[in-house]
C-alpha positions as CSV (number, residue, x, y, z in Angstrom):
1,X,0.0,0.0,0.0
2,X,0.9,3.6,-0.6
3,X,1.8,5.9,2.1
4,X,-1.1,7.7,0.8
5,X,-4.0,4.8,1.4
6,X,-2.6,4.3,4.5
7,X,-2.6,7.9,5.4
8,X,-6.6,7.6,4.2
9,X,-7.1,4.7,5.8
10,X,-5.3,6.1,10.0
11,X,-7.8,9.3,8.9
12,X,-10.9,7.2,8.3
13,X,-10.2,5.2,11.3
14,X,-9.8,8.3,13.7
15,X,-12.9,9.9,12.2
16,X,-15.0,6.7,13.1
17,X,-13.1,6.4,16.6
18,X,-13.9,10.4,17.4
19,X,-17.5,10.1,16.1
20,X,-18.2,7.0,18.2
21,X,-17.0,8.9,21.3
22,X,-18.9,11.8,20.5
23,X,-22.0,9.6,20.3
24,X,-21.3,7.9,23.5
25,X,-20.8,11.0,25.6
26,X,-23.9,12.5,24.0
27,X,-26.5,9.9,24.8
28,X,-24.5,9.6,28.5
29,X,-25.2,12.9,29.1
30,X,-28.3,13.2,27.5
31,X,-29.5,10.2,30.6
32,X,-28.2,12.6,32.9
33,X,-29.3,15.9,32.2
34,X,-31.8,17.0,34.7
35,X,-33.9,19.9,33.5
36,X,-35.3,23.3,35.5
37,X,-38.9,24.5,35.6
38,X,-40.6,27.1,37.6
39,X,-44.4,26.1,38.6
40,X,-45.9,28.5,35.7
41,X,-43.6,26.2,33.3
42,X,-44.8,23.0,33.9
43,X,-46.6,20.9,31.0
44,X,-46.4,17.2,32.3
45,X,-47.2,15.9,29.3
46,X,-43.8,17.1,27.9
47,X,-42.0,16.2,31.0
48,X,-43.4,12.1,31.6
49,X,-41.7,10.3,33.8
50,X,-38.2,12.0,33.7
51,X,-36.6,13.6,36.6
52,X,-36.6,17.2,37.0
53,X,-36.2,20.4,38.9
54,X,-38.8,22.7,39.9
55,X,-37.6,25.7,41.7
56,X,-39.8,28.6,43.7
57,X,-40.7,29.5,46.7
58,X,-42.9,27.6,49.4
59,X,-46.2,28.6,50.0
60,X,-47.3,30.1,53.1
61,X,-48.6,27.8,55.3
62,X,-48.4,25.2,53.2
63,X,-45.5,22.9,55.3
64,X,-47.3,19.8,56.4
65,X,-45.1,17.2,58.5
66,X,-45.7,13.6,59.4
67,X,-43.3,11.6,60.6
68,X,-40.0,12.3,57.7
69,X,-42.7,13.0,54.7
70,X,-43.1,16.4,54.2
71,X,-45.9,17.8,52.1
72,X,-45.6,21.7,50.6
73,X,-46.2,23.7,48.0
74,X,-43.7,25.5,45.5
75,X,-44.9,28.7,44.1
76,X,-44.1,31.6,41.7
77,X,-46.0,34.5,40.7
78,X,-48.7,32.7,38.5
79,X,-48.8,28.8,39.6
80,X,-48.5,26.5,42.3
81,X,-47.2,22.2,42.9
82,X,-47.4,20.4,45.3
83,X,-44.4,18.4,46.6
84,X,-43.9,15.6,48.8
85,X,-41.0,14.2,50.6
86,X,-39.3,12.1,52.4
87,X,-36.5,12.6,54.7
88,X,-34.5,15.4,56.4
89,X,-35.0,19.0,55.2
90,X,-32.4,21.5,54.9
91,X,-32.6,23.7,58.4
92,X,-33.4,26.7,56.7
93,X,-36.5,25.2,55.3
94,X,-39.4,27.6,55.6
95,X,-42.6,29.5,54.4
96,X,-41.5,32.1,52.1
97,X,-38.1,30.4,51.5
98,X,-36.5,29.9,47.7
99,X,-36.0,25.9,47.4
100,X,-35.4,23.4,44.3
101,X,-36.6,20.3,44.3
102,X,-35.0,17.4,41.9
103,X,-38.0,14.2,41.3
104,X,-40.8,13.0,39.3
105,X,-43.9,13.5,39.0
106,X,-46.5,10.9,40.4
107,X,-50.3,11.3,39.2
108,X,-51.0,15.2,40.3
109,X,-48.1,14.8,43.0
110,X,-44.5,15.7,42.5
111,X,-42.6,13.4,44.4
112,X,-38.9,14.8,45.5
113,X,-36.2,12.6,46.5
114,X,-34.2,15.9,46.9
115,X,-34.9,19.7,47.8
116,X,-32.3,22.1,48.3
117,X,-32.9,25.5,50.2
118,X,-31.7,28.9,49.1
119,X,-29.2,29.8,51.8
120,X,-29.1,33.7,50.2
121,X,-29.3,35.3,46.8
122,X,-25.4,34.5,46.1
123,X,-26.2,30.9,46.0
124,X,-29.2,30.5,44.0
125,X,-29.1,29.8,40.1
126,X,-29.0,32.7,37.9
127,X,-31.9,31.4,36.0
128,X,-33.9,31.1,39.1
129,X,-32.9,34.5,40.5
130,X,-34.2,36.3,36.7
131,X,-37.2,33.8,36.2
132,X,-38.0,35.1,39.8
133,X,-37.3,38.6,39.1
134,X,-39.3,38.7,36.4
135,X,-42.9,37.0,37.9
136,X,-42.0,40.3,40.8
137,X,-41.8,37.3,43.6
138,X,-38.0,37.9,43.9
139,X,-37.0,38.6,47.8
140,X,-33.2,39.5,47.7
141,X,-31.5,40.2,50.9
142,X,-34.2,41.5,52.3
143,X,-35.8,37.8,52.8
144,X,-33.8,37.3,56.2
């Protein structure tokens, strides 16, 4: 063979190694990604059964505790959910406070198997902050 075919062939080779990798990473990520919605955002029957974020505020009053299940309700300026879960909450869990919540959706329920508490401003998404800014429900430092 010619230097040339060979040279073909080592580029042809590479080309399907790279794409192949490229592939891989895409659909591992792809399992992965976890997406975030607001309350006003939702459409379930985009979302199915894959795990998501929904971020807000909890609802006044809402915070019902039995045992570790905890039932609330995450808020924004123009809809509501209601989340329950199981296990330890964050300590600065409250009414009023910005929190995330990472689960599914089970019939009308959205069941967390994580929720995360804004601690301030500084550690809360961008996204969040501006989707928050925007609805006029935003708190800022002023929230403490």
């Amino acid at each position: 063979m010619s230097p040339k075919s060979n040279r073909l062939i080592l580029f042809c080779v590479a080309a399907a190694f790279l794409i192949s990798a490229a592939i891989l990473t895409l659909s591992a990520l792809e399992e992965n990604i976890v997406y975030f919605y607001t309350p006003s955002e939702l459409d379930r029957s985009e979302i199915g059964s894959s795990s998501i974020r929904i971020g807000g505020l909890v609802k006044k009053d809402s915070i019902n505790i039995n045992g570790l299940t905890t039932r609330f309700v995450i808020e924004d300026a123009t809809s509501q959910q209601i989340v329950i879960y199981t296990g330890a909450l964050p300590d600065i869990f409250r009414d009023g406070q910005g929190v995330i919540a990472e689960g599914k959706f089970e019939n009308k329920f959205f069941k967390a198997n994580v929720v995360m508490a804004k601690h301030d401003e500084k550690y809360m998404p961008r996204e969040v902050a501006d989707k928050l800014k925007e609805q006029g429900v935003w708190q800022g430092e002023t929230s403490r």
